[in-house]
LOSE-426984 format. One line per field, with one value per atom (N, C-alpha, C, O): residue number from 1; residue in one letter; x, y, z. Coordinates in steps of 0.001 Angstrom, whole numbers. Layout:
num = [NUM; ...] $
residu = [A; ...] $
u = [X; ...] $
v = [Y; ...] $
w = [Z; ...] $
This chain:
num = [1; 1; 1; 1; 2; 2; 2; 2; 3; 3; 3; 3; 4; 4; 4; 4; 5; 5; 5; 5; 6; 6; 6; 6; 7; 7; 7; 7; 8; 8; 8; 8; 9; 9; 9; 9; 10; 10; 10; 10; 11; 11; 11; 11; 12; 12; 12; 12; 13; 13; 13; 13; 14; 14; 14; 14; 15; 15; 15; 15; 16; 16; 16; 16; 17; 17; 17; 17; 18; 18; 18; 18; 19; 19; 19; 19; 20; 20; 20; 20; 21; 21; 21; 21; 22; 22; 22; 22; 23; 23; 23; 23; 24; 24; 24; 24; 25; 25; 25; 25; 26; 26; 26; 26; 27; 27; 27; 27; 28; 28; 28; 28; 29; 29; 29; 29; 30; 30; 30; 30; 31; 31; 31; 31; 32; 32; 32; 32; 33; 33; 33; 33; 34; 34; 34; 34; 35; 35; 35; 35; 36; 36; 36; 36; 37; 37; 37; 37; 38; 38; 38; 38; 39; 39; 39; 39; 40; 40; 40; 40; 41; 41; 41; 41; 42; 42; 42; 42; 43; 43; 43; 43; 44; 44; 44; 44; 45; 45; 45; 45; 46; 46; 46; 46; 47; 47; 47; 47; 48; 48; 48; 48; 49; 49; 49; 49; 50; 50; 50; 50; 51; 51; 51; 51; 52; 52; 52; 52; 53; 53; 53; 53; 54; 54; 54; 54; 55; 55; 55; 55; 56; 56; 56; 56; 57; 57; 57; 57; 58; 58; 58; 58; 59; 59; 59; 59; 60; 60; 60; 60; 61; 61; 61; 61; 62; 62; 62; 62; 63; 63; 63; 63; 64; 64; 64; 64; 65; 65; 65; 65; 66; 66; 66; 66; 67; 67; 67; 67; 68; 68; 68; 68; 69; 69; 69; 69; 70; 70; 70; 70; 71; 71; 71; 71; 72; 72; 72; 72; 73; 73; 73; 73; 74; 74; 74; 74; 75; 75; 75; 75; 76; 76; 76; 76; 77; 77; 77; 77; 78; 78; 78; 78; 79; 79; 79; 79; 80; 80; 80; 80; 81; 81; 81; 81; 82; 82; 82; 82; 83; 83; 83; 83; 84; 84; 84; 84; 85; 85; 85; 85; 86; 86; 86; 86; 87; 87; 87; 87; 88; 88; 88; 88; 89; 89; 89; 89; 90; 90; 90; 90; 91; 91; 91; 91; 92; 92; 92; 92; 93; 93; 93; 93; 94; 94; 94; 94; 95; 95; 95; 95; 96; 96; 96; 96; 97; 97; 97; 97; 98; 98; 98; 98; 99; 99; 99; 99; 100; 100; 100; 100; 101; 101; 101; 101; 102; 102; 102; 102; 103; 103; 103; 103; 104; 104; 104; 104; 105; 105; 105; 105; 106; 106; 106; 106; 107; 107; 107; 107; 108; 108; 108; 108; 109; 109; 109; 109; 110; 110; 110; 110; 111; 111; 111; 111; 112; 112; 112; 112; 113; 113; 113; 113; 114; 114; 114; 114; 115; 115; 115; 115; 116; 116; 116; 116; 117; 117; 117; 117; 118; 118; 118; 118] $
residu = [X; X; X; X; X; X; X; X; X; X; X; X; X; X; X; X; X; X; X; X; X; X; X; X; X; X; X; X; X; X; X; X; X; X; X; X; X; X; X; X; X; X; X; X; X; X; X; X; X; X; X; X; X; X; X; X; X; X; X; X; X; X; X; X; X; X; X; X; X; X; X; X; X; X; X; X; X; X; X; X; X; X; X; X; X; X; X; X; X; X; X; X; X; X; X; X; X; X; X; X; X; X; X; X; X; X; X; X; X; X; X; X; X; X; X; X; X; X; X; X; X; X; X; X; X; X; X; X; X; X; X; X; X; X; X; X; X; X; X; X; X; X; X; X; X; X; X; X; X; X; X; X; X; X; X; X; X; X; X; X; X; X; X; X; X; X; X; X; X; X; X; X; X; X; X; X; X; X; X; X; X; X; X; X; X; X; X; X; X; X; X; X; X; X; X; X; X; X; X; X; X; X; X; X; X; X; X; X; X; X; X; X; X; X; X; X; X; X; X; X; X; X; X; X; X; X; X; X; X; X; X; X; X; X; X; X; X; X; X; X; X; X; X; X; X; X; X; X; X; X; X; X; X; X; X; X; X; X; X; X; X; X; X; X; X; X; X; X; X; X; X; X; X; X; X; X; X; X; X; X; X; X; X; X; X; X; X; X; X; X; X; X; X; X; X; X; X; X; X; X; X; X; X; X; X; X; X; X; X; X; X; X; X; X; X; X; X; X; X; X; X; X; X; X; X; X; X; X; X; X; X; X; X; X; X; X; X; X; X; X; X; X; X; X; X; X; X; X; X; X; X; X; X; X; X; X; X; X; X; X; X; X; X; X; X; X; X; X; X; X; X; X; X; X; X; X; X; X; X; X; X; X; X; X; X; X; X; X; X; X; X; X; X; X; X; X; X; X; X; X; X; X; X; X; X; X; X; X; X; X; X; X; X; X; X; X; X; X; X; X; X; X; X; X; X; X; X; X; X; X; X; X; X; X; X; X; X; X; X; X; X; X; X; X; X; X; X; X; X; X; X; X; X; X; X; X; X; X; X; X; X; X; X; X; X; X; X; X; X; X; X; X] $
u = [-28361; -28360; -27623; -26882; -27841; -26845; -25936; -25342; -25171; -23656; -23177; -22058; -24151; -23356; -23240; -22387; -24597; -24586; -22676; -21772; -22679; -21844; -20570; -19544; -20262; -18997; -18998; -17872; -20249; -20103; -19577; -18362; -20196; -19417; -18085; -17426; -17538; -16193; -15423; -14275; -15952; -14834; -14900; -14080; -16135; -15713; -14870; -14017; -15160; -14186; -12467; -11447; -12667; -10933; -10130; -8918; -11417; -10890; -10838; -9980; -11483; -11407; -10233; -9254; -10067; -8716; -7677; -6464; -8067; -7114; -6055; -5001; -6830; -5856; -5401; -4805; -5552; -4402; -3075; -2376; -2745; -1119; -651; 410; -2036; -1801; -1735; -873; -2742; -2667; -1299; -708; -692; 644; 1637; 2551; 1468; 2330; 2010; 2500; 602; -236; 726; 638; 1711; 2358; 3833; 4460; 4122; 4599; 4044; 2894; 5172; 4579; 5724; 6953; 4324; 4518; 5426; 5778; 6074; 6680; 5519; 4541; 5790; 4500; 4619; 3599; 5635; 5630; 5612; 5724; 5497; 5429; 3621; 3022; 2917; 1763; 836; -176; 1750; 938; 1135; 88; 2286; 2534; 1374; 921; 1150; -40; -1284; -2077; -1316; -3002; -2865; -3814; -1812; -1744; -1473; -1657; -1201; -1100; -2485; -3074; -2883; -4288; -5310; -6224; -5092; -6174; -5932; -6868; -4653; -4022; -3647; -3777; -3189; -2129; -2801; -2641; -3810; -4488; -4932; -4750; -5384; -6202; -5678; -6062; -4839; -3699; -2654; -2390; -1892; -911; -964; 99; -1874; -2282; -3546; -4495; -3994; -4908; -5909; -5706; -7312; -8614; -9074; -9638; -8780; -8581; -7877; -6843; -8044; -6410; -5925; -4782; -6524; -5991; -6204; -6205; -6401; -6729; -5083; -4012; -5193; -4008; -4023; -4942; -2921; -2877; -2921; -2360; -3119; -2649; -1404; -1010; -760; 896; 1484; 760; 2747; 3224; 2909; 2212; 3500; 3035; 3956; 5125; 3578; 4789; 5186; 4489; 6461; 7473; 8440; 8861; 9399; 10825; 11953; 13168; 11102; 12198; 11784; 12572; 10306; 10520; 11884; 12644; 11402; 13138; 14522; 15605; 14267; 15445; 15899; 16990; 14434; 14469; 15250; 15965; 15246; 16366; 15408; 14253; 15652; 14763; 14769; 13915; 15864; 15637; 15004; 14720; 14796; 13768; 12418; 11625; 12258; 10555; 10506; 9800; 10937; 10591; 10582; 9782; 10976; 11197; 9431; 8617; 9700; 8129; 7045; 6200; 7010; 5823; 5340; 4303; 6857; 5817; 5760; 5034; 6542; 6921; 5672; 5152; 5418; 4838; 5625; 6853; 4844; 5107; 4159; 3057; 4221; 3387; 2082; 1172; 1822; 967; 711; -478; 1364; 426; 781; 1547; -220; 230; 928; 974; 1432; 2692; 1271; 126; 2205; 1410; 2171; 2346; 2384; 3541; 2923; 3250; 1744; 733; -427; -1360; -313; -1012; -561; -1175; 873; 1198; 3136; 4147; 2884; 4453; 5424; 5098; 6701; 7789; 7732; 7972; 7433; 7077; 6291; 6642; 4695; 4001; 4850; 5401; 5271; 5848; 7160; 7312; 7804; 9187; 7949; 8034; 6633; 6079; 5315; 5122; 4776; 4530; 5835; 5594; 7479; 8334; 8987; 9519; 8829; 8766; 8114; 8557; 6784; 5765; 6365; 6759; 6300; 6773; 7822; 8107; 8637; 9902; 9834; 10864; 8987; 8239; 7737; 7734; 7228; 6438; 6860; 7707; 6992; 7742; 7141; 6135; 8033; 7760; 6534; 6352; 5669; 4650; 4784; 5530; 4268; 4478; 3951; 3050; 4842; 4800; 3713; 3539; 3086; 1464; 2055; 3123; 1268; 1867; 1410; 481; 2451; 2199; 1563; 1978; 405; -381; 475; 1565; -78; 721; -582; -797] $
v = [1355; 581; 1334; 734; 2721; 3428; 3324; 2981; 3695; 3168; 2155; 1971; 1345; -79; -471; -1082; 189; 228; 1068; 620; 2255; 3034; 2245; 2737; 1492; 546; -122; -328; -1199; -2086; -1171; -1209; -496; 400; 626; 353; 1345; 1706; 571; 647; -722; -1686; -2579; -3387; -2103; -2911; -2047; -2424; -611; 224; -134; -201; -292; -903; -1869; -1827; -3235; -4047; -3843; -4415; -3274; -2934; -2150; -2666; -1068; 129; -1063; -899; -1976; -2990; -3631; -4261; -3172; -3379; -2136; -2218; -1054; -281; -144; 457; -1082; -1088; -2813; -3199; -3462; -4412; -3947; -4236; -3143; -2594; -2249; -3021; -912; -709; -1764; -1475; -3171; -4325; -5509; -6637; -4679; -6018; -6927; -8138; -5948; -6571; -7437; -8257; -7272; -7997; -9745; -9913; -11012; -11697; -11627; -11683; -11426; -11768; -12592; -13295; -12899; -14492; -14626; -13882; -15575; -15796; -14908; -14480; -14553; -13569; -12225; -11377; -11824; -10525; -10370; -9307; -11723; -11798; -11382; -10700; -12164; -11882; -10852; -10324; -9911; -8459; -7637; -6549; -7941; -7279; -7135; -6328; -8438; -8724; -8050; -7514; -8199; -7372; -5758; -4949; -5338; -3596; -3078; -2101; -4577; -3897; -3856; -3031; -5021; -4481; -3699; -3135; -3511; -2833; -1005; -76; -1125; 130; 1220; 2391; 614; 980; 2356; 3325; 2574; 3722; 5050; 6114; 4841; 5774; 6195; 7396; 5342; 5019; 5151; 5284; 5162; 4678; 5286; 4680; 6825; 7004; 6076; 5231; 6310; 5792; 6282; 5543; 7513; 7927; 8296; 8548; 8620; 9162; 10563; 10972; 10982; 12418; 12852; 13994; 11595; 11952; 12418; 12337; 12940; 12593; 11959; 11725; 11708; 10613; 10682; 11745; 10361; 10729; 10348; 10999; 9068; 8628; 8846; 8817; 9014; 8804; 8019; 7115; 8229; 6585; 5742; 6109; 4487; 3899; 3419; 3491; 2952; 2177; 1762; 1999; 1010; 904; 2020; 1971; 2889; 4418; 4533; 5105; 3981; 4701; 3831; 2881; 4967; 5064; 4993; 4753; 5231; 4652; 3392; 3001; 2433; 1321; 770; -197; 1124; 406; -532; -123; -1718; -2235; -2696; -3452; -2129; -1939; -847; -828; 158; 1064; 949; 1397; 151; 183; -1018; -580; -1903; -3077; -2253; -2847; -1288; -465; 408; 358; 1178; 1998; 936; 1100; 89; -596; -1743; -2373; -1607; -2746; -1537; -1721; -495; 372; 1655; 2210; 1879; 2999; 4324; 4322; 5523; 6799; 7566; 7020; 9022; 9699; 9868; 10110; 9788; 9679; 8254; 8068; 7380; 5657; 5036; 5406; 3838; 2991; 1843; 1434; 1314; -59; -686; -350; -2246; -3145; -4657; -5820; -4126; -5051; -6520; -7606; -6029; -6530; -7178; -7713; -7091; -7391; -8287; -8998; -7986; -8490; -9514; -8966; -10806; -10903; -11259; -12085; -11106; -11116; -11624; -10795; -12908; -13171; -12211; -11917; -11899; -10727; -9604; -9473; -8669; -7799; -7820; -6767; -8757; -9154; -9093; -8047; -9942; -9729; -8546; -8379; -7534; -6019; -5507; -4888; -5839; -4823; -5446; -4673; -6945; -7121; -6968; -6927; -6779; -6214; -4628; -4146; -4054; -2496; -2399; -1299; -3283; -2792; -3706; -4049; -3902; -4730; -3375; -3246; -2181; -1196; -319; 127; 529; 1227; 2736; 2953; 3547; 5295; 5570; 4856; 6209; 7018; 7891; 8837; 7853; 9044; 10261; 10449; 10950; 12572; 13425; 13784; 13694; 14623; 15926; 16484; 16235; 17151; 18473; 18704; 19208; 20606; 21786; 22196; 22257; 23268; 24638; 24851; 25364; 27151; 27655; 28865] $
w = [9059; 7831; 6725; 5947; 6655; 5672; 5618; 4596; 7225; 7354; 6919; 6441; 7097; 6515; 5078; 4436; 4737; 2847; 2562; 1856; 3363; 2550; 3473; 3002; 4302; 4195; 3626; 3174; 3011; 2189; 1055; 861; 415; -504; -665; -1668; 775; 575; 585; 147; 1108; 1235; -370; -805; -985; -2473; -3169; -3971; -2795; -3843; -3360; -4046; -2074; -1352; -2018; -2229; -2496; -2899; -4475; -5147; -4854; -6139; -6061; -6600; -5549; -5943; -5143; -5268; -4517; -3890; -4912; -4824; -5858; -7390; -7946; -9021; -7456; -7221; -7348; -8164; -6003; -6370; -7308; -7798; -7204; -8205; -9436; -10266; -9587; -11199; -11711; -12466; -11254; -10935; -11345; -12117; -10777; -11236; -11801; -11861; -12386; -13176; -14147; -14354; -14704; -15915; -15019; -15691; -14062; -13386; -12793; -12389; -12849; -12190; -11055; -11014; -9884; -8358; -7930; -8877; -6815; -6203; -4979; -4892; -4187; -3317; -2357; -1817; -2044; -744; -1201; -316; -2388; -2678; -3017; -2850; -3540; -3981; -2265; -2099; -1176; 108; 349; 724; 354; 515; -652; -295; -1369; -1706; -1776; -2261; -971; -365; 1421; 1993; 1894; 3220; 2671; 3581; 1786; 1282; 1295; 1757; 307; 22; 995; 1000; 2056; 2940; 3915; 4482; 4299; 5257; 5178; 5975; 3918; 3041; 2611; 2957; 1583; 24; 675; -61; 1700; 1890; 2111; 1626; 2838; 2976; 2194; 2223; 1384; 334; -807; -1413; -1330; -3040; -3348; -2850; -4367; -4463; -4925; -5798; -4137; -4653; -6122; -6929; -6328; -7899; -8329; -7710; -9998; -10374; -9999; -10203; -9654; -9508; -8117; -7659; -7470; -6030; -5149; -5750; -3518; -3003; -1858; -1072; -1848; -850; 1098; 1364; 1720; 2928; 3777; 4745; 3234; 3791; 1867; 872; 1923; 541; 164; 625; -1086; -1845; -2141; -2262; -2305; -1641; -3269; -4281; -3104; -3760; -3668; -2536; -4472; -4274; -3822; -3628; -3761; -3802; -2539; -1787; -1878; -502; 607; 794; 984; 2074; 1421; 1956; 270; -555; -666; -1080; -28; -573; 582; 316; 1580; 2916; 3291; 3415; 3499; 4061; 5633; 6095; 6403; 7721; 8445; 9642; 7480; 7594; 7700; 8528; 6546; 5788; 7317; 8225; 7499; 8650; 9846; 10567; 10451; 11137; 11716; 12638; 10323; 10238; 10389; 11269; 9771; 9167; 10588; 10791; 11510; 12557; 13962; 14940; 13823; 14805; 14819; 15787; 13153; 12882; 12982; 13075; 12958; 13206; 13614; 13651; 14046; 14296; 13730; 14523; 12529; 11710; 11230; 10971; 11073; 11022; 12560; 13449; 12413; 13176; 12894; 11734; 13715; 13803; 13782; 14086; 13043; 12578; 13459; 13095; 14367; 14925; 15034; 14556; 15983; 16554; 15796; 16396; 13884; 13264; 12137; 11342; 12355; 10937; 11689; 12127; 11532; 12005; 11511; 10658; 11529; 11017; 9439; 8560; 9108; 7438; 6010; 4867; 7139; 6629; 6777; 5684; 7602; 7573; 6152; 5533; 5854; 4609; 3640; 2997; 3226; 2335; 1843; 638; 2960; 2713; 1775; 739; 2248; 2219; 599; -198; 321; -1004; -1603; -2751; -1500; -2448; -2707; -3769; -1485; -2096; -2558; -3032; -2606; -3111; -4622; -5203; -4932; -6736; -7452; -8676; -6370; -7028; -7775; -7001; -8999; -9714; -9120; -8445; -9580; -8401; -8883; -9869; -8681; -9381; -10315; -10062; -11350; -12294; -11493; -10675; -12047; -12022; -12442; -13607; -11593; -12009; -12864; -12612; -13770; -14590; -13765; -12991; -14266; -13201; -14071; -15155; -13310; -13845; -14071; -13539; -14788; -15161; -14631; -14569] $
């Protein structure tokens, strides 16, 4: 029963930080396929990608328009293929979802720059 208290937990804080990378483009309006790319980030992405707090780090980069330099035969590449460290979503997400993940990230502005300690 704990376990499940503390998933119910982590999965409201998911959907909550699920605005995360919405927050990020709150001041942005969406198109529809970038709005579904960020409901598949967030349930898919958020955890890995996008700190849960502010000063947290991350475990995959974080994503934006800058990742890959923004190729998008790349990001379609990783994202249904994976890598050593994520998995392909090949099998989860198809061809439409996959363009709406890669327009949503490519809507996202870079992350600011954590200020560096002395």
């Amino acid at each position: 029963m704990k376990q499940r208290i503390s998933f119910i937990s982590f999965a409201a804080l998911v959907l909550s930080a699920g605005a995360s990378p919405a927050q990020t483009v709150s001041t942005l309006v969406l198109s529809d396929s970038q709005e579904l790319g960020r409901k598949l980030t967030s349930q898919s992405c958020v955890v890995c990608h996008f700190p849960l707090q502010h000063s947290a780090l991350t475990y995959g980069p974080r994503l934006s328009r800058e990742t890959m330099m923004g190729d998008e035969a790349s990001l379609r590449a990783v994202i249904s293929e994976g890598s050593q460290r994520m998995p392909g979503f090949k099998h989860m997400f198809n061809d439409e979802q996959i363009g709406a993940v890669i327009s949503f990230i490519k809507s996202l502005p870079p992350p600011a720059e954590a200020p560096k300690k002395d």
